[in-house]
C-alpha positions as CSV (number, residue, x, y, z in Angstrom):
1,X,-68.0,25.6,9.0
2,X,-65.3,25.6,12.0
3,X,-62.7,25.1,9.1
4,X,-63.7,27.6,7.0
5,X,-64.1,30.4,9.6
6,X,-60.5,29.3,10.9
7,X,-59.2,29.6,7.3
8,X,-61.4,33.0,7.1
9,X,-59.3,34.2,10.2
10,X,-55.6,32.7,9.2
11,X,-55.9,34.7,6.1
12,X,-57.5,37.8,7.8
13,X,-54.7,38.0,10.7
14,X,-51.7,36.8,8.0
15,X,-53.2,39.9,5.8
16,X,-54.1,42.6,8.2
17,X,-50.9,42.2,10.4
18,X,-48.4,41.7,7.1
19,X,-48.3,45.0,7.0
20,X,-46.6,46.8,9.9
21,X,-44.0,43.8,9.2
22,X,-44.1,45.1,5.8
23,X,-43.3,48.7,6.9
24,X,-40.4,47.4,9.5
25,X,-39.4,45.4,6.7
26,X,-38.9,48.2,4.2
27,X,-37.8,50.8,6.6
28,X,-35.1,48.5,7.7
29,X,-34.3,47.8,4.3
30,X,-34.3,51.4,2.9
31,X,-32.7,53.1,5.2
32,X,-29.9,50.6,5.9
33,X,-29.1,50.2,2.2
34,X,-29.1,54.1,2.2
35,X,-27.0,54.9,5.1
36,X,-24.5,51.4,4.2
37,X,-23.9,52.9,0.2
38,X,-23.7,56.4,1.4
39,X,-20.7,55.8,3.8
40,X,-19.3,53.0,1.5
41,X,-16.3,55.4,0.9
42,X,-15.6,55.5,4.4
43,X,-15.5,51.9,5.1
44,X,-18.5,52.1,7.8
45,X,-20.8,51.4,5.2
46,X,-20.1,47.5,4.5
47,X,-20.8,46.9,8.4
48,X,-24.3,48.5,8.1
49,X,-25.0,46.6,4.7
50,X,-24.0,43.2,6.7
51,X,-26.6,44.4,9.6
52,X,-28.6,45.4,6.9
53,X,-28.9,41.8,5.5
54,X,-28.8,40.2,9.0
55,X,-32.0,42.0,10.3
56,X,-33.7,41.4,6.4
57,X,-33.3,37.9,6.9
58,X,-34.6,38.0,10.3
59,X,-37.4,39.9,9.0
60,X,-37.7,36.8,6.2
61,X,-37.7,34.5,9.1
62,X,-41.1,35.8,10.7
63,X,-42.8,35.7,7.2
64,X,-41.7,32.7,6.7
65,X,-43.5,31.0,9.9
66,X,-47.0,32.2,8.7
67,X,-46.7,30.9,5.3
68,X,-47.7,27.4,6.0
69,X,-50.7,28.3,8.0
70,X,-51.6,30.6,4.5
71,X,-50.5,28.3,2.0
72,X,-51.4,25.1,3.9
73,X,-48.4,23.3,3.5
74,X,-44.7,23.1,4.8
75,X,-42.1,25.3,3.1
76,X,-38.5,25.4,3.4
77,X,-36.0,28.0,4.2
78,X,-33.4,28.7,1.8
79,X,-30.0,27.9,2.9
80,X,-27.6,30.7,4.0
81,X,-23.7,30.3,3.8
82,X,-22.7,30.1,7.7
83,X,-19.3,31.5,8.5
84,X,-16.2,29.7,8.7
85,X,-14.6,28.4,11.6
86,X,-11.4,29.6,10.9
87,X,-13.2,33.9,10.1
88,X,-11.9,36.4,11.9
89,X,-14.4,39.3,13.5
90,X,-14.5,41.5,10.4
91,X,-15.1,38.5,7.9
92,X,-18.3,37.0,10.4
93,X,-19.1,40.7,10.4
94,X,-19.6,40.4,6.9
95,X,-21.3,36.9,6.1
96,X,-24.4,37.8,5.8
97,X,-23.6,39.7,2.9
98,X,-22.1,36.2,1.3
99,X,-25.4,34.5,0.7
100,X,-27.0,34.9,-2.4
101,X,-30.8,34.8,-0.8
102,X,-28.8,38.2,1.6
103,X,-29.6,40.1,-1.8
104,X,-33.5,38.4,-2.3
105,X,-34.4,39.2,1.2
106,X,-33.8,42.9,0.7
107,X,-35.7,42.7,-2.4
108,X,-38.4,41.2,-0.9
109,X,-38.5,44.2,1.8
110,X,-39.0,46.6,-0.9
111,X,-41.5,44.9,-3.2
112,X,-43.4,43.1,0.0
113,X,-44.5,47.0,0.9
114,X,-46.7,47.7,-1.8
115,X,-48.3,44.3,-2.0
116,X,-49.0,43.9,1.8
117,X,-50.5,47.6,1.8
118,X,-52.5,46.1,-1.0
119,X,-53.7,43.3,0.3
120,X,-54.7,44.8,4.0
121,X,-56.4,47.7,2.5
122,X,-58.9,45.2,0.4
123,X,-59.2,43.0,3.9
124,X,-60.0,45.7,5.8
125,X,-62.3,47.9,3.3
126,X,-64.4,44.1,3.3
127,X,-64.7,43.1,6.6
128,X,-66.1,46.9,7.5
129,X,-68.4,46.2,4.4
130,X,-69.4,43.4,5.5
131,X,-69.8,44.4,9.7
132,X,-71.6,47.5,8.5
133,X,-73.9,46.7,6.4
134,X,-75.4,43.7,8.0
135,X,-75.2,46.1,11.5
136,X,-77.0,48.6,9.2
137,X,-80.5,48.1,10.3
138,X,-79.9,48.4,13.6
139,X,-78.6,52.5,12.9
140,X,-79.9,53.4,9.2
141,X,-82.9,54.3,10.8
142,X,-80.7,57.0,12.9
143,X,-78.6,57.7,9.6
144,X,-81.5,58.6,7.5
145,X,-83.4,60.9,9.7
146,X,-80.1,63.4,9.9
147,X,-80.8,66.3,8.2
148,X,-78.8,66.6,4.9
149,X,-77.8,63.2,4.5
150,X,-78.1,61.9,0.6
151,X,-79.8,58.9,0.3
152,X,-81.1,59.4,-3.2
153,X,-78.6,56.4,-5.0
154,X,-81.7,54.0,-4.2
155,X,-83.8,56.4,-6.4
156,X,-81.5,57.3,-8.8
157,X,-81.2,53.5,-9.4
158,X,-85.4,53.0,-9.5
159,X,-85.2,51.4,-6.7
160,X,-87.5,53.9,-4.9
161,X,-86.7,56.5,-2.3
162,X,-87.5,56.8,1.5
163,X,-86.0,55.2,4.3
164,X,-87.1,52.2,3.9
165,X,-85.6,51.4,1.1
166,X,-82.2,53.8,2.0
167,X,-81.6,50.7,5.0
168,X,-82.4,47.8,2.6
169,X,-80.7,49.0,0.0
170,X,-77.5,49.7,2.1
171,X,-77.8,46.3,4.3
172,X,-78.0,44.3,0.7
173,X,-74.6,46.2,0.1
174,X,-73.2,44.6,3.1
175,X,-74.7,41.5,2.1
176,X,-72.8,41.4,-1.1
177,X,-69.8,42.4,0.8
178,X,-70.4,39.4,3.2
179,X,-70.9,37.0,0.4
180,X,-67.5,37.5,-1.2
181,X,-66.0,38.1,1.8
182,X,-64.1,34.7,2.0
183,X,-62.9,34.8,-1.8
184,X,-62.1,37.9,-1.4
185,X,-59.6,37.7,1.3
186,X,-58.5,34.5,0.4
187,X,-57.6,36.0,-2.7
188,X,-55.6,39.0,-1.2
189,X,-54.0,36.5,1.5
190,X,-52.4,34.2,-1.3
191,X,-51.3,37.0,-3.7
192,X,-49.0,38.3,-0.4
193,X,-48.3,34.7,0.5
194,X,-47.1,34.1,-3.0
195,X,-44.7,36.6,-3.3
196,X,-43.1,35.7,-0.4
197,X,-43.0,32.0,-1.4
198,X,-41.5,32.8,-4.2
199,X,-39.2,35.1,-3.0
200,X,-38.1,33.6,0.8
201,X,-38.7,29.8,0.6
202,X,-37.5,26.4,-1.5
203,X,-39.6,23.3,-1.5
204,X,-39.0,21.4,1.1
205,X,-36.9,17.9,0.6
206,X,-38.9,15.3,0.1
207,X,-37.8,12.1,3.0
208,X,-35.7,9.8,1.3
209,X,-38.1,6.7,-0.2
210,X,-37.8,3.5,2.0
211,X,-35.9,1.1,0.2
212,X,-37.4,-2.4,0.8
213,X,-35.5,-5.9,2.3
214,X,-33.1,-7.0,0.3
215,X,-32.9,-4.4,-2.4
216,X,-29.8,-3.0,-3.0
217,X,-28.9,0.4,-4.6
218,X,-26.3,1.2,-6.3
């Protein structure tokens, strides 16, 4: 039970706050590509795509801390091409440009936005489910004696009217709610964490297999 409430909670907090880091994420990305292409012409524009990348992979850097927690194993970050000894100012101004992941990372910023807005809309709309209509009996009673409020879907449904059945029938709803409620989040948790495996990690390298007493290789 501890483990699966912990793994309920890792994939709650890993959905829920994805997505302001989402939103940074794409802003960042958005506007810097916008602003770097649009004064290209004038020569400003490759410094701000270069901070551009720098703060996308910085971005990449946070997501990629959580993922293990998610995905419940180690992942590796991809390598990015350091700058040379010998670079001047304007060529370790530009290295982050020089990476090949540079260009996934600001990928990921746009495409990560819709998916984490996704995934954190379905956690949230589940847990309130699920808190509200187990909490429902405690307040139906209150609901259902305001004048004008339509609790007729019971009855439409033959399951009776009144307000007996308007609590029950709304605290099985949150019943239902609270019986998919791991699965569900789970399920949006992974689809978020898989993009960004896919997209801002490598496999980690396996350690080298011992090579017993008196075996050469080679």
């Amino acid at each position: 039970m501890t483990t699966l409430r912990h793994r309920l909670a890792t994939d709650t907090r890993y959905a829920l706050l994805g997505l302001p880091m989402a939103v940074v994420h794409f802003a960042v990305v958005v506007v810097g590509i916008s602003a770097g292409l649009g004064t290209a012409v004038v020569f400003i524009g490759l410094p701000i795509l270069a901070a551009t990348a720098a703060a996308a992979r910085n971005l990449a850097d946070f997501e990629r801390v959580a993922l293990p927690g998610v995905l419940g194993r180690p992942v590796a970050r991809p390598p990015y091409r350091p700058a040379p000894a010998w670079a001047g100012w304007f060529r370790r101004t530009m290295n982050p440009l020089t990476s090949g992941q540079a260009a996934i990372d600001l990928l990921y910023g746009i495409l990560a936005f819709p998916v984490s807005l996704a995934a954190s809309v379905v956690v949230a709309v589940w847990w309130a489910g699920t808190l509200a209509g187990l909490t429902f009996p405690l307040y139906g009673w209150i609901i259902a004696a305001i004048p004008g409020v339509d609790g007729s879907l019971p009855e439409l449904l033959g399951l009776g009217g009144g307000d007996t059945m308007f609590v029950v029938f709304n605290t099985a709803i949150g019943v239902l709610f609270a019986l998919t409620l791991v699965p569900v989040v789970r399920g949006a948790a992974l689809v978020k964490a898989s993009l960004a495996q896919a997209m801002l990690t490598r496999a980690p390298l396996d350690a080298p297999a011992r090579v017993p007493a008196g075996v050469t290789v080679g």
